[in-house]
Backbone and ligand atoms as CSV (ligand in chain L), in Angstrom:
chain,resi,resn,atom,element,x,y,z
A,1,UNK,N,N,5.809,-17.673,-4.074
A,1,UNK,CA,C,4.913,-18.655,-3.433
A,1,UNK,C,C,3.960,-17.950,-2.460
A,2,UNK,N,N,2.797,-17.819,-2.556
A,2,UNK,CA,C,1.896,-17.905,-1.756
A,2,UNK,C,C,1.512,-18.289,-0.538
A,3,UNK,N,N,2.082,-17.175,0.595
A,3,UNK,CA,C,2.121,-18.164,2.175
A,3,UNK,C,C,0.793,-17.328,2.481
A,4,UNK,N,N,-0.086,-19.234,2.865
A,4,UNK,CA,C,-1.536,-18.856,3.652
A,4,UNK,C,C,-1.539,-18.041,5.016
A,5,UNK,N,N,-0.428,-17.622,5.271
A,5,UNK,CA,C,-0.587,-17.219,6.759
A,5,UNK,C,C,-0.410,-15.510,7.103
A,6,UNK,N,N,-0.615,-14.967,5.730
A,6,UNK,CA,C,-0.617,-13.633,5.729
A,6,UNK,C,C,-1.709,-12.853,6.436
A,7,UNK,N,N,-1.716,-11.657,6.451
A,7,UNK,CA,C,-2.526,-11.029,7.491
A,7,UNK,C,C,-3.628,-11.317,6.471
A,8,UNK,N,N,-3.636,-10.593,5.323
A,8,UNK,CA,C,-5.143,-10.710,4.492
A,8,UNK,C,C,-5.674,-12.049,4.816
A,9,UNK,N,N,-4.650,-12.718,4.679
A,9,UNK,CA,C,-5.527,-14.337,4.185
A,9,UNK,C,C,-6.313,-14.276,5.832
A,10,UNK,N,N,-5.544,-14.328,6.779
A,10,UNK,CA,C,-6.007,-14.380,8.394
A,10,UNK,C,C,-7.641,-13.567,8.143
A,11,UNK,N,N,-7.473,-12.405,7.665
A,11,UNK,CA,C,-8.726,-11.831,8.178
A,11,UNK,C,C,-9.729,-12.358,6.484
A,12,UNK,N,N,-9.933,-12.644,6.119
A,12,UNK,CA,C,-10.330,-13.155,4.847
A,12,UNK,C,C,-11.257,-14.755,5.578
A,13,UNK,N,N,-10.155,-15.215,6.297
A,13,UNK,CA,C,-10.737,-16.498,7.278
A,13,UNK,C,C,-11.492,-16.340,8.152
A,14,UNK,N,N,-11.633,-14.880,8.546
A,14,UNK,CA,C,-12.162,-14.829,9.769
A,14,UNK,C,C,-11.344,-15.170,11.055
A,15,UNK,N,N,-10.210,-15.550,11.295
A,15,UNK,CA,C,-9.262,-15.594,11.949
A,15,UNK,C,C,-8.572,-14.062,13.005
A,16,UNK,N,N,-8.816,-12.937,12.497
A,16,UNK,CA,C,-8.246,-11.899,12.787
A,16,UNK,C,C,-9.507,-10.759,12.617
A,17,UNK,N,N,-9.568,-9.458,13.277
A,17,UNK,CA,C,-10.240,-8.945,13.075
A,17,UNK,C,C,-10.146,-8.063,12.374
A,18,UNK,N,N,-11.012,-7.358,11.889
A,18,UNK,CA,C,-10.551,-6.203,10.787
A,18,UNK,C,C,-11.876,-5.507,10.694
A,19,UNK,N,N,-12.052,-3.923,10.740
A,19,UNK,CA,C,-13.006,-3.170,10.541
A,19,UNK,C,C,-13.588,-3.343,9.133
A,20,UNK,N,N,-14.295,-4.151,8.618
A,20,UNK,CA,C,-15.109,-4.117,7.333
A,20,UNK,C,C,-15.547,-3.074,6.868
A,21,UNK,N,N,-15.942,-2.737,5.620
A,21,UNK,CA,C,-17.242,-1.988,5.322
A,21,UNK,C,C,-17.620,-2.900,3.875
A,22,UNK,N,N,-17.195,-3.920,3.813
A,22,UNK,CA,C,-18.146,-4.128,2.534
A,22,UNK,C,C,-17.103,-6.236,2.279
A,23,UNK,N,N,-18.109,-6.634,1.783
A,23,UNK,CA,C,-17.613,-7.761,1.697
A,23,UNK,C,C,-19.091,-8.710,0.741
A,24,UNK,N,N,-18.273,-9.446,0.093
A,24,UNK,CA,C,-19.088,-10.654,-1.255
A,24,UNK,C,C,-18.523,-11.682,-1.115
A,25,UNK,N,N,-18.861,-12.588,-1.928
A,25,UNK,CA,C,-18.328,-13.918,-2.055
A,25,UNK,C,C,-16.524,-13.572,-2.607
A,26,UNK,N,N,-16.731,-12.769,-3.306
A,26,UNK,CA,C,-15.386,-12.904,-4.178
A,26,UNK,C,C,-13.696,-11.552,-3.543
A,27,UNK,N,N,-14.626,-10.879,-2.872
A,27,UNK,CA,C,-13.672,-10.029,-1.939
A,27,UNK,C,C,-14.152,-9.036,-0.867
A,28,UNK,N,N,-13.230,-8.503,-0.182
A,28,UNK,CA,C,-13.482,-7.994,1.099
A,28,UNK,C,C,-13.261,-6.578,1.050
A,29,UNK,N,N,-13.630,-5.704,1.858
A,29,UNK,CA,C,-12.884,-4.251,1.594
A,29,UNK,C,C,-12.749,-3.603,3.575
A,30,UNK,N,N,-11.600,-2.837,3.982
A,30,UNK,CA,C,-11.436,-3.150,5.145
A,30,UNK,C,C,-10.644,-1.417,4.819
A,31,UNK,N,N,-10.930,-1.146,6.367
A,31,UNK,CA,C,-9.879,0.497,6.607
A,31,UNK,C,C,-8.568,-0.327,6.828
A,32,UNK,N,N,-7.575,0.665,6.351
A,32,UNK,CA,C,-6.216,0.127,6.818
A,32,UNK,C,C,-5.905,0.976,8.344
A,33,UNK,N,N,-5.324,-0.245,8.775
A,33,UNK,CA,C,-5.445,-0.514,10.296
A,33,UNK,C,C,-3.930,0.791,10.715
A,34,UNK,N,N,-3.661,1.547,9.751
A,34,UNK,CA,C,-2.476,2.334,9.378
A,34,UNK,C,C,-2.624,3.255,8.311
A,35,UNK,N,N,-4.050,4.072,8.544
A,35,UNK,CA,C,-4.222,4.857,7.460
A,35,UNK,C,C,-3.220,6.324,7.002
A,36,UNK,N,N,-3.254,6.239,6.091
A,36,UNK,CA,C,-2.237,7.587,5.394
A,36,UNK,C,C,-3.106,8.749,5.268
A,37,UNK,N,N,-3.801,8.213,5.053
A,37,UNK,CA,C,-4.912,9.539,5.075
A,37,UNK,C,C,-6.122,9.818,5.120
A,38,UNK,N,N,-7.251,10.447,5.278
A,38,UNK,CA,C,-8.577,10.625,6.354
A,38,UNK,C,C,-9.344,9.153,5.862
A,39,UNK,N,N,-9.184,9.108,4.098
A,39,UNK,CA,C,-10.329,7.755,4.476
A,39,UNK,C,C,-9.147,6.518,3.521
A,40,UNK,N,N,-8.585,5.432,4.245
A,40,UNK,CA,C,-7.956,4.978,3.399
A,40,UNK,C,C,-8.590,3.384,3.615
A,41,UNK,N,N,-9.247,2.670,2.518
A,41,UNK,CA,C,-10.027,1.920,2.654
A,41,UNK,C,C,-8.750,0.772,1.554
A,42,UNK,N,N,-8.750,-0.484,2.043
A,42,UNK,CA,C,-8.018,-1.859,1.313
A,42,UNK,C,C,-8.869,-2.424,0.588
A,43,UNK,N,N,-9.046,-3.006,-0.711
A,43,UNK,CA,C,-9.543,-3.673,-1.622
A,43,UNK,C,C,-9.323,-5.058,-1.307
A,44,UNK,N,N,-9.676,-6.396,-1.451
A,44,UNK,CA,C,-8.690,-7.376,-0.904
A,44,UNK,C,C,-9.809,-8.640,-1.611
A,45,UNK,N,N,-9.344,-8.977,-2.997
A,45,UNK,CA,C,-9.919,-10.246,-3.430
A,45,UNK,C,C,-9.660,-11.496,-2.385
A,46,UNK,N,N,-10.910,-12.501,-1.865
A,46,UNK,CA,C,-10.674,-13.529,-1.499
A,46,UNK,C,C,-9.767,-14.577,-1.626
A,47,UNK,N,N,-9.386,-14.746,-3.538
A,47,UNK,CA,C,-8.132,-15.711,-3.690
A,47,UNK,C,C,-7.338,-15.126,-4.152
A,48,UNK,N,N,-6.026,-16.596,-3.873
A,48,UNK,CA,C,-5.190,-16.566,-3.317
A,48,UNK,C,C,-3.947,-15.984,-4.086
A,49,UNK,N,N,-3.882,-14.995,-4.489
A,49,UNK,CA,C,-3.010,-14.412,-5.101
A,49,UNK,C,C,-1.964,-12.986,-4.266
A,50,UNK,N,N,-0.474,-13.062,-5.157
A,50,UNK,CA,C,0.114,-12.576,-4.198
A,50,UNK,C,C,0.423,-10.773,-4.231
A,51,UNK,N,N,-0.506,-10.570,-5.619
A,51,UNK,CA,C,-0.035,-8.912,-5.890
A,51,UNK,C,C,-1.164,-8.950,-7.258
A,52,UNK,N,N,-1.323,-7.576,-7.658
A,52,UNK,CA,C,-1.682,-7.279,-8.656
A,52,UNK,C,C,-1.184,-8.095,-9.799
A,53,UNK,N,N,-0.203,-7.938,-9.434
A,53,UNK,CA,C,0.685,-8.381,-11.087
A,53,UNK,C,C,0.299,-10.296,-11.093
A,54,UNK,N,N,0.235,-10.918,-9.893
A,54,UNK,CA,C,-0.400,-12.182,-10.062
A,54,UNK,C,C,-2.010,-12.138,-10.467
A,55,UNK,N,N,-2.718,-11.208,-9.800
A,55,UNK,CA,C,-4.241,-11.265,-10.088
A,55,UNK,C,C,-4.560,-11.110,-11.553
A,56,UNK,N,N,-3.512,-10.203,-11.695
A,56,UNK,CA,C,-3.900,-10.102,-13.464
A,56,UNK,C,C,-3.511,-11.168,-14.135
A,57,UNK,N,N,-2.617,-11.698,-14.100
A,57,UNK,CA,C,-1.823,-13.128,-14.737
A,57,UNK,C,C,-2.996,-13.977,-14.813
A,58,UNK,N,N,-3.374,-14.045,-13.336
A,58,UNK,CA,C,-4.003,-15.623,-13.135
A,58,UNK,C,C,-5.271,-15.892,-12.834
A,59,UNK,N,N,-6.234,-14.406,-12.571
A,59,UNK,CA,C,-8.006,-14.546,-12.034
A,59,UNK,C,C,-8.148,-14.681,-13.467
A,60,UNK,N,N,-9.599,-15.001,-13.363
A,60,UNK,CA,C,-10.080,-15.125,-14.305
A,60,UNK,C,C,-10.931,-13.437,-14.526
A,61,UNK,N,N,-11.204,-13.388,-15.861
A,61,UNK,CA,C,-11.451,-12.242,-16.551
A,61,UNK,C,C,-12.836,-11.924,-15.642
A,62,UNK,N,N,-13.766,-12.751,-15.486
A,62,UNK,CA,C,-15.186,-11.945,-14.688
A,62,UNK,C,C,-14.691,-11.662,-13.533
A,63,UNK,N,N,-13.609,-12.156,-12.711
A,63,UNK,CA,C,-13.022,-11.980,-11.322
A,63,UNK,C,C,-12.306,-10.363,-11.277
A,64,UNK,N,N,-11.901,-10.172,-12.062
A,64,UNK,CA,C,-10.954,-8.987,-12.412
A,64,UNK,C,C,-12.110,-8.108,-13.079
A,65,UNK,N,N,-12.898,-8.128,-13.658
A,65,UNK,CA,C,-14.478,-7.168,-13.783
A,65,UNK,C,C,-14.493,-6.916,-12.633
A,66,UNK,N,N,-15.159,-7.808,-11.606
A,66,UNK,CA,C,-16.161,-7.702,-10.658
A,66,UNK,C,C,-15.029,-7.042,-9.381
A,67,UNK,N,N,-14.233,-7.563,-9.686
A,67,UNK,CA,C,-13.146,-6.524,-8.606
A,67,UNK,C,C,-12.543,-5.011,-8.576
A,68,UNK,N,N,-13.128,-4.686,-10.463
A,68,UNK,CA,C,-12.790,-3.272,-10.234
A,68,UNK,C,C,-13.594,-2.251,-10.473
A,69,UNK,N,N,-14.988,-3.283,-10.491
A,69,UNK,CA,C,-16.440,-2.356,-10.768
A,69,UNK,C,C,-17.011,-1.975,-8.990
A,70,UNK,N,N,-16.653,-3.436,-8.409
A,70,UNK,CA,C,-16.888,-3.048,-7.353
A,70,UNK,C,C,-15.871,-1.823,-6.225
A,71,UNK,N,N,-14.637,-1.820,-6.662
A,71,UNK,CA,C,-13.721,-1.375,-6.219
A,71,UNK,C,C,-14.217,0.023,-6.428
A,72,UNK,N,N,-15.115,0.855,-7.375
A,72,UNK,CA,C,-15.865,1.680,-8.013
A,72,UNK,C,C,-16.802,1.962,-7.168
A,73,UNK,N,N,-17.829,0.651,-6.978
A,73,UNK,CA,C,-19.014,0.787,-6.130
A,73,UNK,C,C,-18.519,1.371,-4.569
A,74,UNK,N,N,-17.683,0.181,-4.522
A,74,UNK,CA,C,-17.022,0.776,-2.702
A,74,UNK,C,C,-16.743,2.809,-2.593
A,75,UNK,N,N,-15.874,2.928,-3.401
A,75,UNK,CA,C,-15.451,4.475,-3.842
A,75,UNK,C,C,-17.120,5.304,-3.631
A,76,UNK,N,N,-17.931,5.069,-4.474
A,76,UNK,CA,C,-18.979,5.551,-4.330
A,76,UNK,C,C,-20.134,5.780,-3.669
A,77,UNK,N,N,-19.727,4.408,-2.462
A,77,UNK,CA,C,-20.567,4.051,-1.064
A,77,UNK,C,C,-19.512,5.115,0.006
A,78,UNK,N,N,-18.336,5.288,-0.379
A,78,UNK,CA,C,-17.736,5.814,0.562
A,78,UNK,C,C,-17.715,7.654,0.463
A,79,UNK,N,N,-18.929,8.150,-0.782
A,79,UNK,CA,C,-19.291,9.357,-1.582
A,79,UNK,C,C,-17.773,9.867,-2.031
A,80,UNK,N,N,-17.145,9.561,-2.689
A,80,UNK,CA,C,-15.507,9.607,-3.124
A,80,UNK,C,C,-16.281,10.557,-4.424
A,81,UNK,N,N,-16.692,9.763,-4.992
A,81,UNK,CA,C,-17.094,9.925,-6.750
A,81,UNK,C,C,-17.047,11.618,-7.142
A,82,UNK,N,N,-17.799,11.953,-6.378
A,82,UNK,CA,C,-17.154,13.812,-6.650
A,82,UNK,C,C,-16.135,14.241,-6.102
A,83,UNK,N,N,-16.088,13.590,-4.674
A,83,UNK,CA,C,-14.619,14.555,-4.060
A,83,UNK,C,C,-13.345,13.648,-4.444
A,84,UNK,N,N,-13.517,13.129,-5.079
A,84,UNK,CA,C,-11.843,12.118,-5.725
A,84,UNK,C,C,-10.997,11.567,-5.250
A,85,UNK,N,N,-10.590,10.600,-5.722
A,85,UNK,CA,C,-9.864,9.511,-4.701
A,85,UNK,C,C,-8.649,8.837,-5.144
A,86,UNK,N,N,-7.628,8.480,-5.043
A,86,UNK,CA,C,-6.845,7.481,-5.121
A,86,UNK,C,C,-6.519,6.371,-5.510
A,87,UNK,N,N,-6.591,5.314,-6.389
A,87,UNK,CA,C,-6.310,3.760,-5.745
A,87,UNK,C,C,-5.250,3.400,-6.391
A,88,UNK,N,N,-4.256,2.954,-5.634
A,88,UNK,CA,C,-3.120,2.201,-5.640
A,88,UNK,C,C,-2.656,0.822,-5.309
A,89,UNK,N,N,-1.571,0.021,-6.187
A,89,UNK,CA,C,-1.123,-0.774,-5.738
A,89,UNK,C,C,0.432,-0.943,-5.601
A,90,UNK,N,N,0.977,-1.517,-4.494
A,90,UNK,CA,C,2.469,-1.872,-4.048
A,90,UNK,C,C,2.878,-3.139,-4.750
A,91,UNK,N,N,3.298,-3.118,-5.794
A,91,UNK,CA,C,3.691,-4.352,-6.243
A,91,UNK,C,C,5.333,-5.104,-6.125
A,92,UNK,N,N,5.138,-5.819,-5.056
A,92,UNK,CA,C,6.510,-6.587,-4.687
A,92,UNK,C,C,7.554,-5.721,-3.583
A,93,UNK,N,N,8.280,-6.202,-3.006
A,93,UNK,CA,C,9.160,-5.274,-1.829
A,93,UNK,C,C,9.272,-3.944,-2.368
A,94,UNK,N,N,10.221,-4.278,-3.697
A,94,UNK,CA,C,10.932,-2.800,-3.647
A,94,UNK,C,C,9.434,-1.601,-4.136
A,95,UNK,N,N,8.843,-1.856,-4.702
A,95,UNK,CA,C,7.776,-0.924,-4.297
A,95,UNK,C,C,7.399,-0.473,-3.236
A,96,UNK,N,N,7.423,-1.431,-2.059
A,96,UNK,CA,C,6.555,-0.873,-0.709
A,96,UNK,C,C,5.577,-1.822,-0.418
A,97,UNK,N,N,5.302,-2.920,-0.667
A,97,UNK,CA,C,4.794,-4.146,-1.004
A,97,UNK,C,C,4.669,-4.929,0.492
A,98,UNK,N,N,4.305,-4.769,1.564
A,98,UNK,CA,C,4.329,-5.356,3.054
A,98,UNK,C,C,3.851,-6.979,3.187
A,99,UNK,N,N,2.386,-6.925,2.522
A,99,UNK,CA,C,1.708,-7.650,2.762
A,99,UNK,C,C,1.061,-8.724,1.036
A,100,UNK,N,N,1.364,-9.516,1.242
A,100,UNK,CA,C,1.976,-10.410,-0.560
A,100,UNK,C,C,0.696,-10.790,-0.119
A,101,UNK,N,N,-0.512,-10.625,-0.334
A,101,UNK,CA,C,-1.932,-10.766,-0.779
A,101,UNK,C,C,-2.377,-9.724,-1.712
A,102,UNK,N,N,-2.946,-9.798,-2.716
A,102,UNK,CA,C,-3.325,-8.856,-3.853
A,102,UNK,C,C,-4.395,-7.874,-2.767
A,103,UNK,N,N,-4.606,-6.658,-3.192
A,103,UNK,CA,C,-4.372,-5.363,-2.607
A,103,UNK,C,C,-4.841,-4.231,-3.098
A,104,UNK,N,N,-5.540,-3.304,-3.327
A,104,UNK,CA,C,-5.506,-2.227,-3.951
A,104,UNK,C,C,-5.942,-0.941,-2.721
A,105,UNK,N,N,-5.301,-0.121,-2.413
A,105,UNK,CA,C,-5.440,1.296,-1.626
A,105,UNK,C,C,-6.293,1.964,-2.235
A,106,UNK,N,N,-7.748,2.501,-1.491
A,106,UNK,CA,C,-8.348,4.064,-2.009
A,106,UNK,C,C,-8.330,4.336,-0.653
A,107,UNK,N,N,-7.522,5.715,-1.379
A,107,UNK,CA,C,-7.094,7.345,-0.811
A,107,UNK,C,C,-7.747,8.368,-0.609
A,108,UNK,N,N,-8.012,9.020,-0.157
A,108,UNK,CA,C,-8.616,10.281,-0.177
A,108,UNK,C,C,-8.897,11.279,1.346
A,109,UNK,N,N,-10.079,12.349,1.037
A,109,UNK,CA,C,-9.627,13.129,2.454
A,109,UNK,C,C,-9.108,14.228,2.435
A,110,UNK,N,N,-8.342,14.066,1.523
A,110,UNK,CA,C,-7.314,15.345,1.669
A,110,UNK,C,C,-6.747,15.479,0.633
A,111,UNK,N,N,-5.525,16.475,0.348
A,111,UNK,CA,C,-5.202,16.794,-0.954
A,111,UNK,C,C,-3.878,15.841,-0.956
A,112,UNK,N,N,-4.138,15.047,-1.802
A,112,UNK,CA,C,-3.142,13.661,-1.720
A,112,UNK,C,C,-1.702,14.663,-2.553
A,113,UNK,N,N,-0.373,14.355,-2.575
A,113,UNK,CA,C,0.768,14.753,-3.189
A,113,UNK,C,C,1.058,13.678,-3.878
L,1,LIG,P1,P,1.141,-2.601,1.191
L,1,LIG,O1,O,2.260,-1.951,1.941
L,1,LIG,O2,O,0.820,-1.966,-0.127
L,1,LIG,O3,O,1.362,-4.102,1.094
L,1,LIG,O4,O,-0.173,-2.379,2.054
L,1,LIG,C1,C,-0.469,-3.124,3.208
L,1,LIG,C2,C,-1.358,-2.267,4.043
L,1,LIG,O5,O,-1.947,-3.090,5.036
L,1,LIG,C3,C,-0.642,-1.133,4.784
L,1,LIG,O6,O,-1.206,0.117,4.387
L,1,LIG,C4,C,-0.892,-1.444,6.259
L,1,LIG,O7,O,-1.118,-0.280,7.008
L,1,LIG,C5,C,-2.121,-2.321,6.206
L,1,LIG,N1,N,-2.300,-3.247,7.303
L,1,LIG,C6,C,-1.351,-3.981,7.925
L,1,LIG,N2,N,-1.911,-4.768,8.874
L,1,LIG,C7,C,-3.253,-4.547,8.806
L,1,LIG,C8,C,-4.377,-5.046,9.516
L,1,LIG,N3,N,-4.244,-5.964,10.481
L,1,LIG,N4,N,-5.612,-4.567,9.196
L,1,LIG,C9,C,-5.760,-3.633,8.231
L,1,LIG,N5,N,-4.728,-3.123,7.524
L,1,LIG,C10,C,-3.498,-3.559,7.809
C-alpha cells in the first residue's frame, strides 16, 4: 500500500525541501540528502507508485519512456555521458529499499565498486 506521507511524496508536494536540479510535470530529480558518492543525484516520478517493480507493473508505457530518456537527459546535464555513471534501484526492504516511492540512484564521481 502506498502511504502518501513518504519523504518523496512530501517533497514532490512541495511540503519539504529538497535541493532540485531538474523537475517536469511527470517527475523530479533531487541530490540525495545522503550521498554515497561525489555526484549522487535521485530520479523520482511524480506518481504514486511504491518501487520500480510497481512503476513497471502499473505507469503507463509513455510514462516509463519519458522517465528513462529523461533519466538520460539528467545524466547528461550532469556531463556523466563520457565520464560514466551508475543508476540503480532498491527494490523492497530486503534490498535496501528505505523510502517506498519509486526511485532510481545516478552514481558517479569516482570509481564506483
Ligand atoms: P533507497 O534506500 O534506495 O530507498 O534510497 C533512498 C535515498 O533517499 C537514500 O539514498 C537517502 O539518502 C535518500 N534520502 C533520504 N531522505 C532524503 C531527503 N530528505 N532528501 C533527499 N534524499 C533523501
Amino acid at each position: 500500500m502506498y502511504d502518501d506521507n513518504n519523504i518523496f511524496a512530501k517533497i514532490i508536494r512541495g511540503e519539504m525541501d529538497s535541493d532540485k536540479i531538474y523537475e517536469d510535470d511527470k517527475l523530479i530529480a533531487i541530490h540525495d540528502a545522503y550521498p554515497t558518492a561525489p555526484i549522487h543525484v535521485l530520479v523520482i516520478p511524480k506518481g504514486k507508485y511504491i518501487s520500480f517493480h510497481d512503476f513497471m507493473e502499473n505507469a503507463a508505457a509513455e510514462e516509463i519512456a519519458h522517465f528513462f530518456k529523461t533519466t538520460k537527459q539528467i545524466a547528461e546535464m550532469l556531463n556523466l555521458g563520457d565520464k560514466g555513471y551508475r543508476i540503480l534501484a532498491n527494490i523492497g526492504k530486503t534490498a535496501g529499499q528505505t523510502v517506498f516511492h519509486m526511485h532510481l540512484h545516478i552514481l558517479s564521481g569516482k570509481t564506483l565498486q
